[in-house]
C-alpha positions, 0 to 999 in steps of 0.5 A, a space after each residue: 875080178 877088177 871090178 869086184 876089187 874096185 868096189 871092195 875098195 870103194 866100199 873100204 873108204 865109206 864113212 862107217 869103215 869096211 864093216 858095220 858096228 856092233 856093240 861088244 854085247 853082240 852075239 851072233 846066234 847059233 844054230 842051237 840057239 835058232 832050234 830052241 827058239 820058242 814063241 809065245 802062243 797068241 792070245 786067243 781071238 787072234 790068228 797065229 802062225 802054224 807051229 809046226 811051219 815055224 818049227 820047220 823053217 826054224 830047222 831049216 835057218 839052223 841047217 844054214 847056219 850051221 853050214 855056213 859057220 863049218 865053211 866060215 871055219 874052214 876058210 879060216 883054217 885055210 887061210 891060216 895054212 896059207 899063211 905058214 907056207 907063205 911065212 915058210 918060203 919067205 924065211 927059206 928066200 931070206 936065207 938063200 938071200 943071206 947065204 948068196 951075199 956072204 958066200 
């Protein structure tokens, strides 16, 4: 676990900061956006893919995707419920604290 740590850190101090730049117009797709992606067909006398292949592999992207934002969304609220609890008992170990040194 150390050395995960280490490397975070290490990662931290590059030149580009801890994450890679985006412009505000980014938008990261969704798994709406990846089943309703459409290709054009190709001109003819040139080969093309198998639509049906894409359309699968384009499903099966979207399932991920969708999997991993439901796991990013509940880490999210996690860490959020972490956090009032942790809010919580360092105001309940404040009060005793004051409570203590008047009492």
């Amino acid at each position: 676990m150390r050395v995960f740590f280490r490397h975070a850190r290490r990662r931290q101090r590059s030149v580009h900061g801890p994450t890679s730049y985006r412009s505000a117009a980014y938008h990261p797709l969704r798994p709406w956006q990846v089943r309703e992606k459409q290709f054009r067909p190709t001109p003819l006398g040139r080969r093309g893919v198998e639509p049906r292949e894409v359309r699968e592999f384009l499903d099966q992207v979207a399932g991920d995707l969708a999997i991993v934002y439901d796991a990013l969304a509940q880490s999210r609220r996690e860490t959020e419920r972490v956090k009032d609890a942790l809010r919580q008992w360092q105001s309940a170990q404040a009060r005793a604290r004051n409570e203590r040194s008047q009492g």
